[in-house]
N, C-alpha and C positions, 0 to 999 in steps of 0.2 A: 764809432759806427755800431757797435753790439750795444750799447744803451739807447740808439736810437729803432733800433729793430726790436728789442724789448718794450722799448715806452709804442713803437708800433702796433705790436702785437696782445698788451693791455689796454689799447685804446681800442681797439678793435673789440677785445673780448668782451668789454667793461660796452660797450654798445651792443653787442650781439644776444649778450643776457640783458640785457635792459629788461627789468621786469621778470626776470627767469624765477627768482625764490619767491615770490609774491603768492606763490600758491601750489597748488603739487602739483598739478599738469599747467603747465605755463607756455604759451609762442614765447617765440625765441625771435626776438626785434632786427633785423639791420638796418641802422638810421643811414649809416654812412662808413665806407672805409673805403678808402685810397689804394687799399692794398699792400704787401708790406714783402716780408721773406716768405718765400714759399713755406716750406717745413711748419712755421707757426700754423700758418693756415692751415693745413693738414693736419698737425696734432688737433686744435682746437673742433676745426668742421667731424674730425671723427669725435671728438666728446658730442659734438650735437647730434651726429645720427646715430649713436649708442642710446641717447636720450631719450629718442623716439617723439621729441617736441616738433611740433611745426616751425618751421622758417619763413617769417612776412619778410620780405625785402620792401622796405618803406624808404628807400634814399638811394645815394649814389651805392655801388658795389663795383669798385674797378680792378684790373689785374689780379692777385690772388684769393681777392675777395670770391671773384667769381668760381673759384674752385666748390664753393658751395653746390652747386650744379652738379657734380659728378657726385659728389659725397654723400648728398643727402638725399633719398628719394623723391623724384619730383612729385608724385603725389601727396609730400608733406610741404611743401614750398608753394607760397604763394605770393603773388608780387601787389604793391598800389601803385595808385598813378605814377606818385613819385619814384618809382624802381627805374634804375639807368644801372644798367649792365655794359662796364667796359672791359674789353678785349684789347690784347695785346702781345707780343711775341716775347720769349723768354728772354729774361737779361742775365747775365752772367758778373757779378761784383769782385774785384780782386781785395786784396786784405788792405790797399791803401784806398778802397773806395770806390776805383775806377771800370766803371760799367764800359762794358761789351755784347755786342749782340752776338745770343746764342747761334748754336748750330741748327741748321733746318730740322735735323733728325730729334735736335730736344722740343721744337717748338710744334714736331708732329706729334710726340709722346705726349705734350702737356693736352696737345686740342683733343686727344683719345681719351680722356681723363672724363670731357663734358658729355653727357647724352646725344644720341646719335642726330636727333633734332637740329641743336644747336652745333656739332659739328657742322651738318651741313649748312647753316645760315653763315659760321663763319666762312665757312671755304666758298661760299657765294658772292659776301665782301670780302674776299681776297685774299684770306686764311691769317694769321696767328705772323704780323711783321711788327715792325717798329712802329708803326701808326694804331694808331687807339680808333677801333669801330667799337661803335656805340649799341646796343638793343635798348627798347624802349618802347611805352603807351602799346599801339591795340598791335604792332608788330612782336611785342614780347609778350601778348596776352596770346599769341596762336600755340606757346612750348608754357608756358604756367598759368592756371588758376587765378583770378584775380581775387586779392583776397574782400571778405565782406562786411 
């Protein structure tokens, strides 16, 4: 399980920099992540708002991908067509694997993490459960910039 949250968590990065050394001020690409362990995500989205680079979201970003939202300033974040923003309630993993749904009170703490924005759009589809709601096109262009 801890080599699969590793090879998660360098797929993610290794996409996120896509393009990052290519110049001194460089966007900072997300093609695509699945989302993975929390904590990564956190370590990694604080290296990119320390950075002060922009964030294009060009692909899927689901479950902790989406942490990007709180972390980075959304006036550095911009989405294209392709951006699909998915949502999800917290899961809880024990050491043999076996996934549990969190406690409401962790899945309130995660959703306080997003901009008051997207708080609210979640809590309108039904808030932070076991089901994946989706943001996307000219509904996720009303909370980010569209990039150009």
């Amino acid at each position: 399980m801890r080599s699969t949250r590793f090879v998660a968590f360098v797929t993610c990065a290794a996409l996120v920099f896509a393009g990052a050394s290519s110049s001194a001020v460089a966007d900072i690409r997300i093609l695509g992540s699945q989302g993975g362990e929390v904590s990564s995500f956190v370590h990694l989205f604080g290296l990119v708002r320390d950075s002060g680079e922009r964030v294009i979201i060009d692909g899927p970003c689901y479950s902790a991908c989406t942490l990007v939202l709180g972390m980075v300033p959304s006036e550095r974040i911009c989405v294209t067509r392709r951006a699909l923003l998915g949502f999800h309630g917290a899961k809880l993993v024990d050491r043999a694997g076996k996934v549990y749904r969190a406690p409401q009170a962790l899945n309130a703490a995660v959703a306080e993490v997003y901009p008051e924005p997207v708080q609210d759009w979640i809590a309108r589809h039904g808030g932070l459960t076991t089901k994946m709601i989706t943001l996307r096109g000219a509904e996720l262009y009303r909370y980010y910039q569209r990039c150009g």
